[in-house]
Residue, then its C-alpha position, 0 to 999 in steps of 0.5 A: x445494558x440490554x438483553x433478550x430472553x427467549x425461551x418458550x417455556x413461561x415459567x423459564x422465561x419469567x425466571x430469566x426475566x427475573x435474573x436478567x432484569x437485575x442486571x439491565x433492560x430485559x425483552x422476552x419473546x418465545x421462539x428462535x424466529x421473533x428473536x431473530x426479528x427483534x434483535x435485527x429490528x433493535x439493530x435498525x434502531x440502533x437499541x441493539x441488545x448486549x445479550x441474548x439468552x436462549x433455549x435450544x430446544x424450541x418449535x418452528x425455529x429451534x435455538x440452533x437456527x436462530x443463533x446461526x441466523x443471528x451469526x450470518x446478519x453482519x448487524x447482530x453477529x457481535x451479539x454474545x448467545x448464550x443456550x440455556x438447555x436441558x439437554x445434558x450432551x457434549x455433541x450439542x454443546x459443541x455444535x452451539x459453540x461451532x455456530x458462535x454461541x458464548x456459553x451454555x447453562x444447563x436446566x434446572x439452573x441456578x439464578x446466581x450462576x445464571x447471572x454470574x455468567x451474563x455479567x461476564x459476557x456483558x463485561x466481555x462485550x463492554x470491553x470489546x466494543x470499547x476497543x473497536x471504538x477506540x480502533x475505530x476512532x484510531x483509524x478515522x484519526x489515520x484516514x484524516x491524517x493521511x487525507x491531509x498529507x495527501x493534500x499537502x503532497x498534491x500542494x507542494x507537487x503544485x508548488x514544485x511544477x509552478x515553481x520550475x515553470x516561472x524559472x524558465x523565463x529568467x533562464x531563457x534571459x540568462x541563456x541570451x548571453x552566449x550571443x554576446x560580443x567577447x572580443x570586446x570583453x577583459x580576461x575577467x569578464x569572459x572567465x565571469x561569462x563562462x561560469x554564468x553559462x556553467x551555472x545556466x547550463x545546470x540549472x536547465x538541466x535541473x529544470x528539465x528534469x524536476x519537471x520530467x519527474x513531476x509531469x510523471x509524479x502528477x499522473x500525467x504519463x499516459x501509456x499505449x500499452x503493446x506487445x514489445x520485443x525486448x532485446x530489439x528495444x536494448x539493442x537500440x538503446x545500446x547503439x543510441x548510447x554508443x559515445x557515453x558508453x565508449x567515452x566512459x570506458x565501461x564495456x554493456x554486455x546483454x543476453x537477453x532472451x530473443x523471443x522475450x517480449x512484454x505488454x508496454x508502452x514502447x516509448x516509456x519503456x525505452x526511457x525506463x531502460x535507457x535510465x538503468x543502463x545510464x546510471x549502471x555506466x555512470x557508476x562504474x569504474x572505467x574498464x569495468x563491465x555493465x550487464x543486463x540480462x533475463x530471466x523468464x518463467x511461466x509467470x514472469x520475467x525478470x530484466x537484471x542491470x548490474x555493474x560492480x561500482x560503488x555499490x549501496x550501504x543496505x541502510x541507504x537502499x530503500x532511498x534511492x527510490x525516493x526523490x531528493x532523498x538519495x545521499x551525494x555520494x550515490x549521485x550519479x556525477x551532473x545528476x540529481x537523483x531523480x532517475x531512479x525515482x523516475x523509473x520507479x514511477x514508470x515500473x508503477x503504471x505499468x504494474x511492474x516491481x523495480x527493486x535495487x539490490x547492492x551487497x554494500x559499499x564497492x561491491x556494485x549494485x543491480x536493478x531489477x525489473x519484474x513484469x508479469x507475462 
């Protein structure tokens, strides 16, 4: 352990070297300003001191200033200091302690004590630095960790976008048999057909929308950010949905501010709240309401879509944002629980918060999107 001495009284200097000498390796010098030199020089060096051990009253820069110069340096602030002094006031002491000082021993000192109370500082340190080691060392581990999860998220993201793309070919094969003759088909043939195009007919589907997931999971969504008029861009939406909508038998009833209006990109956006209105319809039982409306204050605005289907068990919730994660039974009929996970990656580049609330089970769910003004 290494420790300074400063002190520029000789005799209390050499009487400190002493006692600090049979506890480690002990420098001296004389005043606030050296020590302050030496402590930041052995930290460059990495042969930083353990403790320091210093007068208070002393020329030129007293005890006071060096140790709040030691306490300012990120270098040296970890280094304990403790003020040997005459001075018998508690206003002193409690001004060394203000500036980070460990301890205070009053002069004339006893050499035991003196000793007693570096050990302890000394120990104290000992611990201390061995446990931001050990947090340290922790943290790196983490960093490391996260870093190779990080490669393997972009690895098998790679793998899922190549993966969709070679299976278009073949399907592109398979959708050629819509132009087959099946006048010259038996009964069994033709029943084999149609749940060839069946199966073809979702498995595009599924395609589409893997890679629609991932071209935006991959960081590909570029954003022409504008001022957008909200309940114009619903109105449409809503008109855009009209055969879904009348055929599912669930009635969209919007109140959203006119003069509501957000940064966004308009195309994104539309794709956003066309996914939230679409899976609150596909969620609710026929003759049942969807609503979307606003909320605006001076910060924010809050758009709501809510329906009263199925509803959210509270365990499941925080998955319906998680692709391929979500249960069955919270997928949307022909869906593959990419939407939500999909809106929530469009919330995210534009800044916004998406949250899913849901009572439990039966009793409806609403989304909320949060954009800051």
């Amino acid at each position: 352990m290494r420790i300074l001495v400063v002190d520029d009284e000789m005799v209390s200097r050499a009487k400190l070297q002493v006692i600090m000498r049979n506890i480690g390796e002990c420098e001296a010098v004389d005043n606030g300003g050296e020590a302050v030199e030496v402590a930041v020089q052995a930290c460059r060096e990495d042969r930083p001191f353990d403790l320091i051990c210093m007068d208070v009253n002393m020329p030129d820069m007293d005890g006071y200033q060096a140790c709040e110069r030691l306490k300012a340096d990120p270098a040296t602030r970890n280094i304990p200091v403790i003020f040997v002094t005459a001075e018998d006031e508690t206003a002193q002491e409690t001004k060394g302690f203000e500036l980070g000082a460990a301890d205070f021993i009053k002069k004339p000192f006893n050499p035991a004590v003196v000793k007693a109370r570096a050990q302890t500082h000394l120990d104290l340190k000992r611990h201390r630095d061995r446990l931001e080691q050990m947090v340290a060392d922790r943290t790196a581990r983490l960093e490391e960790a996260n870093r190779r999860l990080a490669a393997l998220d972009r690895e098998k993201l790679a793998f899922l976008r190549y993966l969709c793309h070679e299976m278009n070919t073949p399907l592109n094969w398979i959708g050629a048999t819509n132009i087959m003759d099946r006048t010259q088909m038996g009964q069994e043939n033709q029943e084999l057909l149609v749940m060839v195009e069946k199966g073809f007919q979702r498995l595009s589907r599924f395609v589409q929308a893997v890679v629609s997931y991932f071209e935006i999971a991959g960081g590909d969504l570029h954003l022409d950010v504008k001022d957008v008029r909200v309940r114009p861009l619903i109105e449409r939406i809503l008109e855009d949905m009209a055969p879904v909508i009348d055929s599912s038998g669930v009635r969209v009833i919007a109140d959203v501010g006119e003069s509501l209006v957000v940064k966004a990109d308009p195309e994104w956006f539309k794709v956003l709240l066309t996914v939230l209105i679409e899976n609150a319809v596909a969620f609710s039982e026929k003759g049942g309401d969807v609503g979307v409306r606003s909320h605006t204050d001076s910060r924010q605005a809050r758009l709501l879509v809510s329906d009263h289907g199925r509803g959210i068990a509270p365990e499941h919730v925080k998955e319906v944002f998680k692709a391929f994660s979500i249960q069955d039974c919270y997928r949307r009929p022909g869906g593959y629980g990419l939407n939500l996970p999909r809106a929530r990656l469009i919330a995210e580049a534009h800044g916004w918060t998406i949250r899913v609330e849901s009572p439990g089970g039966g009793q409806g769910t609403t989304v909320s999107l949060i954009m800051p003004l």
